[in-house]
N, C-alpha and C positions, 0 to 999 in steps of 0.2 A: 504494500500500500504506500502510496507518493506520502512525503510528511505535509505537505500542505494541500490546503485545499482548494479545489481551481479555482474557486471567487478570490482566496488569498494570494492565490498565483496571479491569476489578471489585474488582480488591485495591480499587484507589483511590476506585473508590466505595463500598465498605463503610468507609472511612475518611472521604472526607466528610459519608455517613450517619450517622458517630459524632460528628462534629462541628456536626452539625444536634443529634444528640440533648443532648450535653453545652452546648451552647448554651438548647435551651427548657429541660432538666432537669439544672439542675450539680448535682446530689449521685447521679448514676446511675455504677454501676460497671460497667466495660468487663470481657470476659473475652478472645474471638478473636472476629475478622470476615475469614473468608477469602473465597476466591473460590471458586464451583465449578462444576459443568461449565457449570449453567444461568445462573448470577448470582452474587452473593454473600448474606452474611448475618453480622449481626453476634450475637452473647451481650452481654448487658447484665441488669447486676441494680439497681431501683429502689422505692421505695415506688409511685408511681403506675405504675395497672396499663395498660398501652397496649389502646386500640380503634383500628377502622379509621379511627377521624372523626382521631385521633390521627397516621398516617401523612399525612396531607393536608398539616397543621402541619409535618410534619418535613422532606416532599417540596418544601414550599414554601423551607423555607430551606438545603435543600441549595440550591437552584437561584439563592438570592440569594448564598449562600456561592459557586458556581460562575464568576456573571457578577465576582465580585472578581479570579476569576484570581488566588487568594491560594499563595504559592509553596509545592509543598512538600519540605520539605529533611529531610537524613538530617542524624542527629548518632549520632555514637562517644560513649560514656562507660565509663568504669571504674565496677564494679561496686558499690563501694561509693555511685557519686553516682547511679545508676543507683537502687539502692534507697531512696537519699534523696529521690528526684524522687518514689517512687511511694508513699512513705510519707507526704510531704509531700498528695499529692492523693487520698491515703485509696484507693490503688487496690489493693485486697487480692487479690484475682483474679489481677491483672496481677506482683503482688509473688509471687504463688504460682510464676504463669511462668517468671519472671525465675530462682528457685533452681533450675529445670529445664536453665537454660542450663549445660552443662560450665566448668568453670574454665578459662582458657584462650581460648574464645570469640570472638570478636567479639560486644560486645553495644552493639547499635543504635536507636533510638528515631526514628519517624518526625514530624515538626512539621505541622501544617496549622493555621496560626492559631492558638490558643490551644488546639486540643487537640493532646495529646502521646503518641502510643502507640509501645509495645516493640513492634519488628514486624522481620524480616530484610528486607522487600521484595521487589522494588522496587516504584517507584511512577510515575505521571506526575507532569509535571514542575512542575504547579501543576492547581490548580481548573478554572480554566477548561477543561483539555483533559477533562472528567467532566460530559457537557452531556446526555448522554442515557440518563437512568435512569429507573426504574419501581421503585417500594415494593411488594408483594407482598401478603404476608400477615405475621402475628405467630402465633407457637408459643411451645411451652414448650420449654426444654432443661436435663436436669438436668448443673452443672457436671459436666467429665471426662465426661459419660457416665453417673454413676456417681446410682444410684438415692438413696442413702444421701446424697448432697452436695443445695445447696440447687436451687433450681430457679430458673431464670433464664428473661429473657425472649427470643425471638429472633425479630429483623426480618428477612426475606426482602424480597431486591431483587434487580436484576436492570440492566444496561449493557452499552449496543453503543456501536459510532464512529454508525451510523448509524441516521434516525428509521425507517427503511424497514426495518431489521432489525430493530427494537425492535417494529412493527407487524406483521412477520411471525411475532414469536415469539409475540406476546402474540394474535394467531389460532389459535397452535399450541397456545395453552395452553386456549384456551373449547375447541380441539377434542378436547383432553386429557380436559378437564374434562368433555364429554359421550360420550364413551369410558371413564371411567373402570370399571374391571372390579367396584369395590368397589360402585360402583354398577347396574352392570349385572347381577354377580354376583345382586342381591336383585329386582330388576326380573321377571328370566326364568328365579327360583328356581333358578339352579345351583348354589349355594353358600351355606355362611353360619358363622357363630361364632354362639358360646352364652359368656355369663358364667358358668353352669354346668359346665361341659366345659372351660372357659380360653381365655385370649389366645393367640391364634398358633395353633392346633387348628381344623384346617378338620374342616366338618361336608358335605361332596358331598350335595347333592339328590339325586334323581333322574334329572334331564335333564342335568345334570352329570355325576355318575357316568356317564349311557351317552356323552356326550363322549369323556371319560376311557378309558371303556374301549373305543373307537373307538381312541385314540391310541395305547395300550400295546398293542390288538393287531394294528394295523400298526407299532409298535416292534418286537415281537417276529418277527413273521413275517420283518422286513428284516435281523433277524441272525440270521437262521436261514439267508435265505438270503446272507447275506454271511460264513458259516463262523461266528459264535458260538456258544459254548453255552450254554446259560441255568440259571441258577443258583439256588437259595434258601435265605438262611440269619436265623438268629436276630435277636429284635431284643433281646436283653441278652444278656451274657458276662462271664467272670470279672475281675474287677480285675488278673490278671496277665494276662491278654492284651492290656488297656491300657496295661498296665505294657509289657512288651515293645513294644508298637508307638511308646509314647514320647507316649500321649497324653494319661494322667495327670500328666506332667512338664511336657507343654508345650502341653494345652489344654483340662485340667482345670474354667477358668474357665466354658466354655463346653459343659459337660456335668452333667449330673442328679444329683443324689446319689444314693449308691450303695443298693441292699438286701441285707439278709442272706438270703441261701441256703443254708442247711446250713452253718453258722458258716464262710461266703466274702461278700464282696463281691461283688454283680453288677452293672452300669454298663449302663442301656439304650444304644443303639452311637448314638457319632454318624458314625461312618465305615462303611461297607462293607469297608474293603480289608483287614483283618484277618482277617476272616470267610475269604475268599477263599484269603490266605493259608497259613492252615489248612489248606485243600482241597488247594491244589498238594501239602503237604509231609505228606499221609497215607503218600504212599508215595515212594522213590526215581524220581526221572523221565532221562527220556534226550533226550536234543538231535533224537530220531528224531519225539518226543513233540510238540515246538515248531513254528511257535508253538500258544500256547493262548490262544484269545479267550474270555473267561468275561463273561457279562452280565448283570444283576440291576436288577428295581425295586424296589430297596431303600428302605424305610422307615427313615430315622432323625431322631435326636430333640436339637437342641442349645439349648442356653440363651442366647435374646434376650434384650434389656433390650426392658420395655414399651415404653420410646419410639421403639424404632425399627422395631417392629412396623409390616405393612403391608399390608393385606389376603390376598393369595396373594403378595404380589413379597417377602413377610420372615416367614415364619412358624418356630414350635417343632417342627412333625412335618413334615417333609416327605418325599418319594418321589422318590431320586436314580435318573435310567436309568444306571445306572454299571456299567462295563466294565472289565477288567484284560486287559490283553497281556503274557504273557510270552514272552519273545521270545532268542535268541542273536545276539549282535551284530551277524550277518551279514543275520539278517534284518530287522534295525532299521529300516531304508530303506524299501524294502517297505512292512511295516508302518505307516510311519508315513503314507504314500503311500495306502493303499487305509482309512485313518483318515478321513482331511482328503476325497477324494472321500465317504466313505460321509455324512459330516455335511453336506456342501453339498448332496449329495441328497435326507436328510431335509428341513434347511432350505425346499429350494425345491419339497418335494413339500407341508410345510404351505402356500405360497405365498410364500415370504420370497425375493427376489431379491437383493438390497442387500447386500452381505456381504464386511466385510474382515478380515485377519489382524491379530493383534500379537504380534510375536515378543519374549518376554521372555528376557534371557541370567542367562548367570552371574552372580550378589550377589559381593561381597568375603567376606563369611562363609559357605560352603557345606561340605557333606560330598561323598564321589565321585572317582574319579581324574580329573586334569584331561584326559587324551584320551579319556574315557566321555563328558565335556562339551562337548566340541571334535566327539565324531562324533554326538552326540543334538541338538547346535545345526545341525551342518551339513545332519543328516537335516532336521529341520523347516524348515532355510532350503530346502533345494533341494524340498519336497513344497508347500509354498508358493507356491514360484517356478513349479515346473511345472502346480499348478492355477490360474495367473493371476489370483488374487485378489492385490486391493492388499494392500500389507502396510507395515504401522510397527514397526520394532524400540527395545524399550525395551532398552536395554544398563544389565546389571545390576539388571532387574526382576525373575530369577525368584525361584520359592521357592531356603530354602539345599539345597533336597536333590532340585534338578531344574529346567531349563528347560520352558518349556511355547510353546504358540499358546491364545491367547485367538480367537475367534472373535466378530464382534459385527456384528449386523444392523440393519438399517431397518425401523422399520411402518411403515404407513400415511401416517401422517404426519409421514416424519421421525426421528423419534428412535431411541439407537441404544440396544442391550440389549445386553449380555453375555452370551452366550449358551454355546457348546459351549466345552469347554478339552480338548487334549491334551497331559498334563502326564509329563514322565518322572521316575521314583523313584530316585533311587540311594540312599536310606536306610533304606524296609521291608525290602529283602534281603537288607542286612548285620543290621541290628535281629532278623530271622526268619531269621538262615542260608539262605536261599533259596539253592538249588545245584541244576545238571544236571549228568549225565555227560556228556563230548562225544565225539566221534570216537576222541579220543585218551586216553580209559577212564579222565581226569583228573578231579574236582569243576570247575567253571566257576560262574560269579554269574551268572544272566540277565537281560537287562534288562525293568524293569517300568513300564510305562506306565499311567498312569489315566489315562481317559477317560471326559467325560460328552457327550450328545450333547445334550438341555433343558436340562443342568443340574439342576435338579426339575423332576417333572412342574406342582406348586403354580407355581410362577412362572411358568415356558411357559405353562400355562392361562393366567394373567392377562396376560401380553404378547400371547398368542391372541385372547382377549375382545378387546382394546385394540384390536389390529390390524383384527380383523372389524368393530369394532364392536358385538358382540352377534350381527352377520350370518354364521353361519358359511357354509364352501361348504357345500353337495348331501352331501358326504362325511364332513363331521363333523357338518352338525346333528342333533341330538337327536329333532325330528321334521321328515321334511323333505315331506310332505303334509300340510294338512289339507282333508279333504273337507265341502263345507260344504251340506247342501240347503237348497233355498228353502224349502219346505213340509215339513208332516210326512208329504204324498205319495209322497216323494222317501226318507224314509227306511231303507226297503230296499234300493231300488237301488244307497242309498251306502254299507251294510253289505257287497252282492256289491263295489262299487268296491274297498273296505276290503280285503277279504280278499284280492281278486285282487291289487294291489299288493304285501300281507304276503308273498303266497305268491310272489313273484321278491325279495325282500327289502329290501324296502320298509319304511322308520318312515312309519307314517300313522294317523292320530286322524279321528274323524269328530263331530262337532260338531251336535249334534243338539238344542242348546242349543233353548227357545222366542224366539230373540233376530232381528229383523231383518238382511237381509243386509247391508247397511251397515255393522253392528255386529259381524256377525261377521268383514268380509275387511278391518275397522279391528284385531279383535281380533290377527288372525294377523300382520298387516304389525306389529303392535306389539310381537308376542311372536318377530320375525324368520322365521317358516315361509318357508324359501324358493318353494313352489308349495302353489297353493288350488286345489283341485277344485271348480268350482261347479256344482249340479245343479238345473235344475230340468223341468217337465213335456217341455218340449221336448228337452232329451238322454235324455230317458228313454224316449221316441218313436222319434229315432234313432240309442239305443245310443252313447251320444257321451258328452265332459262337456266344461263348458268350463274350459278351465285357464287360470290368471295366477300369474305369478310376484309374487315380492316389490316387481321394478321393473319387470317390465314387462306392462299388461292387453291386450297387441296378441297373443295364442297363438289360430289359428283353433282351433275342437272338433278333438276328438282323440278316437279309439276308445283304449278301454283298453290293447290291446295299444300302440299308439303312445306314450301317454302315457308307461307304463314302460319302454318302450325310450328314449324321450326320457332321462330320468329317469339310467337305467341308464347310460349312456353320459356322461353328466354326472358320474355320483356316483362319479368316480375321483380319487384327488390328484391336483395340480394338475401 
């Protein structure tokens, strides 16, 4: 087992990365250089602009800085010598830091040679144990975040213990990189943005759209029949119902300015659950009533910063499948039980096998009675335990106002997504008086769960793309025939082919292009069609066609009726 840990290893080399850069460039100021899941990355702000020919330079003298084996050592200072050091080395950024640290503190500066950074740690134990890194790429990043601050530069890197992980990630990345959905997106027209229309504001194709709605309506049909009801509400409401749900106060930032409506403020929604809320409490409910599964593909709209915009995985509008259970505490278990199966089944009906829990608990600052927290942790531990997925508990991750399960899976190649969360509310209830009558003809609180099972449909799409590669199965792609004839003798024939297909429910396009066959079963393998009908004099002689899939040209002729049966029997989730 390596002695350090790869977060502790990439701290340390976004740290000797810094000391390469302050080395060719002394007058560059540092901001943060963490680590993160992939690598790390430093913020630095300079006169000279960095190109790639420029990381070459930098990677070179990490690697002479490495072989010195130059020690690196923590130092304690008090506050005041603390901001003398960084005043001294013009580090404005880093002095901005420093006032963030509380009074009281520990405050720490890490040494590696001649460069000096404010950092908690930890770190390895010198240079030499940071032998194997990779420079990435350079971005922009505006300080904090914040549009209005200056813009900085920021190097992406990346370190393992070993050159054989290093090699296997930087495979994962060319295959990232030809996977990507931003790309594929515009390749096979299913998607795209408009500078007109806005950042983050997906515009669906065609062939997209019927994806899409391939998936929402086997979404819907699977909670119809898993007892849901299905829902639809507004996409703007009044400023007092943000008010009441607490999210004018406390996520204001990340919501649209308001409009006047009949001298009211109205807030397009970034939440669903409000909406919802509303519904339960039109009228008095009875514990006879519960549970109530409510389920919506809700459209809402919150405010990105441009830079962290991301094709479908970060966008301004998106479409949550979001679900609310209101439940009496008895049947909390239960519930959360036929939750956790229903998401592994969608999961592995799009094809996703790979899948484990993270059970977040109770924060030190939460709302809620502590035995409401104590039976909704112990429901999701034991609904966990009994669907035998792995599980990692983060003790004191969750939100203040409910533990949850994160759920996160594998594509294709590896990497994991965030994907479904089931999250319990103990504070829309109290916020919205939520109350049933029970048994005992008394008010009771019920308890409320959110639940998403994609998360957005936007981001599933693009971890979809990813995973497939463009290749969807039989059942989601967009068209999953095309019929191709040799001649324009053939054209007819591939019109009855056409129709006969449509008519058992078949996607299929016929292709009657003047283009060589070559060009045509180049065109379809390019644009992903999973099966090609090809026709020419001879299956028209005997009633036949010949088919090929995407991978494979070995299918003998097939009569029509075979073919669609073929076809049909395929085109079921997985």
């Amino acid at each position: 087992m390596d002695q350090y840990s790869l977060e502790t290893l990439r701290h340390s080399a976004s740290h000797l990365m810094a000391a390469a850069v302050q080395k060719l460039y002394p007058d560059a100021k540092f901001d943060i250089g963490p680590a993160t899941q992939d690598g790390f990355y430093y913020d630095l702000d300079m006169e000279h602009r960095l190109s790639t020919d420029d990381l070459k330079a930098i990677d070179k003298t990490m690697k002479e800085l490495s072989n010195k084996k130059i020690p690196i050592e923590c130092l304690e200072m008090p506050r005041d010598e603390a901001e003398k050091l960084l005043k001294e080395k013009n580090q404005t950024f880093k002095l901005e830091r420093l006032r963030d640290i509380p009074d009281g503190e520990k405050i720490t500066f890490y040494r590696l040679g001649d460069f000096i950074d404010l950092c908690r740690g930890p770190h390895v134990g010198n240079s030499g144990d940071i032998k194997v890194t990779r420079l990435l790429s350079i971005a922009g990043s505006y300080y904090r975040g914040k549009e209005t601050n200056p813009m900085l530069q920021r190097i992406y890197g990346t370190a393992f213990h070993t050159k054989e992980d290093l090699n296997n990630h930087m495979r994962q990345l060319e295959e990232a990189a030809k996977r990507d959905h931003r790309k594929l997106g515009a390749e096979l027209e299913l998607f795209g943005f408009s500078e007109n229309v806005g950042p983050g504001l997906v515009l669906w194709h065609p062939k997209g759209a019927l994806v899409r709605h391939i998936i929402e309506s086997f979404w819907r049909e699977q909670h119809i029949k898993n007892g849901y009801e299905l829902l639809y509400t507004p996409h703007i409401g009044r400023s007092r119902l943000w008010e009441t749900s607490g999210h004018l106060d406390f996520y204001s930032d990340a919501m649209y300015s308001p409009m006047q409506i009949d001298n009211s403020d109205y807030y397009v929604k970034p939440m669903n659950c409000p909406f919802h809320i509303e519904i339960y409490k039109t009228r008095n409910r009875s514990y006879r009533e519960l549970p109530l599964r409510w389920a919506e593909l809700g459209t809402v709209y919150r405010y990105e910063k441009s830079g962290v915009l991301h094709g479908l995985l970060r966008v301004r509008g998106f479409t949550q499948d979001d679900a609310h259970i209101i439940c009496t505490p008895e049947q909390m278990g239960q519930e959360i039980r036929q939750v956790l199966d229903f998401c592994l089944f969608i999961w592995k009906s799009f094809g996703f096998k790979d899948i484990k829990a993270y059970l977040a608990t109770r924060p030190e600052k939460s709302v809620g009675e502590p035995e409401r927290w104590e039976q909704a942790i112990a429901s999701l531990e034991k609904a966990v335990c009994e669907s035998g997925l792995a599980c990692e508990k983060d003790e004191g991750g969750g939100a203040f106002y409910g533990p949850k399960i994160d759920l996160k899976i594998k594509d294709a190649i590896g990497r994991e997504w965030q994907t479904s969360t089931i999250q319990f509310d103990f504070n829309l209830p109290e916020r919205f008086d939520m109350a049933y009558i029970g048994n005992d003809g008394a008010k009771h609180r019920p308890y409320m769960i959110h639940r998403a099972l994609f998360g957005s449909l936007e981001r599933f799409f693009g971890i979809l793309v990813e995973h497939y590669a463009g290749a969807f199965p039989l059942w989601l792609a967009p068209e999953q025939v095309r019929v191709i004839p040799i001649t324009d003798a053939q054209h007819l024939y591939a019109r009855e082919l056409e129709a006969f297909l449509a008519s058992k429910g078949l996607r299929v396009k016929v292709d009657d292009r003047s283009e060589s066959l070559g060009a045509k079963i180049r065109l379809a393998r390019n644009e992903r069609i999973p099966y090609m009908a090809v026709l020419g004099e001879k299956e028209v002689q005997s009633s036949t066609l010949s088919a090929r899939s995407r991978i494979d040209d070995q299918i003998p002729p097939l009569s029509f009726e075979d073919f669609a049966k073929r076809l049909l029997d395929e085109a079921t989730p997985s």
